[in-house]
C-alpha positions, -999 to +999 in steps of 0.1 A: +449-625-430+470-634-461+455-657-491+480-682-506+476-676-546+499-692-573+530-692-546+522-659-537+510-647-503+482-620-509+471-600-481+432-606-478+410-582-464+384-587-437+353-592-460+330-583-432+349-548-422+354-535-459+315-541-463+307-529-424+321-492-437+300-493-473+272-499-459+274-474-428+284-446-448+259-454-474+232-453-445+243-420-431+246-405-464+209-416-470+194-401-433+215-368-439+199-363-470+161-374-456+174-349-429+170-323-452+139-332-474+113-316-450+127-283-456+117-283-495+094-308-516+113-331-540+121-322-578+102-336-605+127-366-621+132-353-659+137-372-688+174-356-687+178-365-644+172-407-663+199-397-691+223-387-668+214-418-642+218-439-669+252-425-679+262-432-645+250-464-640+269-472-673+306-464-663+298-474-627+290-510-638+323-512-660+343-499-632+324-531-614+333-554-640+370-544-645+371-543-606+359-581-609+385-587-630+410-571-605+399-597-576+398-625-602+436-617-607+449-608-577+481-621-587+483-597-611+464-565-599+458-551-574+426-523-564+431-488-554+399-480-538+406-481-499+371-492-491+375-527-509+413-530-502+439-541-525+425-577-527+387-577-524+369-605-525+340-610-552+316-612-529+326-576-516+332-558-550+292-571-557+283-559-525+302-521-527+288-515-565+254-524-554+252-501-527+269-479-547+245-479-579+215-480-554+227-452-532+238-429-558+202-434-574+186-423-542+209-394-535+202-384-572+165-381-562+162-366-531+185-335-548+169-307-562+172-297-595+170-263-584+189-240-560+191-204-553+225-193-536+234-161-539+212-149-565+226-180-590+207-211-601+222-240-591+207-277-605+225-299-578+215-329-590+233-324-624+262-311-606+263-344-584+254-366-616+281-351-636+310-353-613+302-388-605+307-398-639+334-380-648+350-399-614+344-431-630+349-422-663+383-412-652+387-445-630+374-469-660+398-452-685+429-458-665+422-491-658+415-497-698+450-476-702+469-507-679+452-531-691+423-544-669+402-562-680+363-571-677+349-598-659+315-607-651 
C-alpha cells in the first residue's frame, strides 16, 4: 500500500502485520523464559539490576522519540528496523517501544543474576542489560550523527 505525502508516493506498511510480529515474538520470548523458571528460583532485583533498567529504559525511549520523528517525516527519513518498516505509522512505533520497554523489563527479571558454567560466574542479567544498551546507545547516536530528530 503506498501513502501519498508532499507529491511523493511512500510505501506504507501493513500496520496490523508489523505489530502481529512484535507482539508474537514478544509472547514467545516471555513463555520460553517462564519455560525455564521452574528449574531455579528467581534473583533478588538489586539496587544496580534498577540502575541498569533505568539506563535502558533511557536510550530505549529516545530511540522511540527520534523513531517518532522518523514517521512524522517520512518524506525525509526513512527507519531501518525491519519490524516497523521503512515508514511506520505512529501508532505502530508506540505500540513496538511499549512492548519493547515492557518485555525487556520482564526478561530482565526472570534472569539470574547468577550462573555457573564451566566453573565461571556469569550474572546474565547484566550481560543482557548491558548489550541492550549499548544496541541503542549505538542506534540513538547514529541517528543524532544524521540528524534525526525528537518527537513526542
Amino acid at each position: 500500500m503506498r501513502k501519498l505525502i508532499k507529491g511523493r508516493l511512500i510505501p506504507q506498511q501493513d500496520e496490523e502485520d508489523g505489530m502481529d510480529k512484535v507482539m508474537f515474538l514478544t509472547i514467545i520470548c516471555i513463555l520460553f523464559l517462564i519455560s525455564g523458571c521452574s528449574h531455579y528460583q528467581l534473583s533478588k532485583w538489586s539496587g544496580k539490576d534498577t540502575a541498569y533498567q533505568a539506563a535502558f529504559t533511557t536510550v530505549t525511549v529516545m530511540d522511540w522519540a527520534q523513531t517518532r520523528y522518523i514517521a512524522n517525516h517520512p518524506y525525509e527519513r526513512s527507519e531501518s528496523n525491519r519490524v516497523l518498516g521503512e515508514h511506520p505509522s505512529l501508532n505502530d512505533v508506540d505500540t513496538y517501544f511499549s512492548a519493547c520497554i515492557i518485555g525487556h523489563t520482564i526478561v530482565s527479571y526472570l534472569l539470574p543474576s547468577e550462573v555457573e558454567i564451566m566453573n565461571h560466574k556469569f550474572n546474565l542479567r547484566r550481560i543482557w542489560q548491558s548489550c541492550w544498551i549499548v544496541i541503542e546507545t549505538g542506534c540513538v547516536g547514529h541517528n543524532m550523527s544524521v540528524g534525526v530528530g525528537m518527537a513526542f
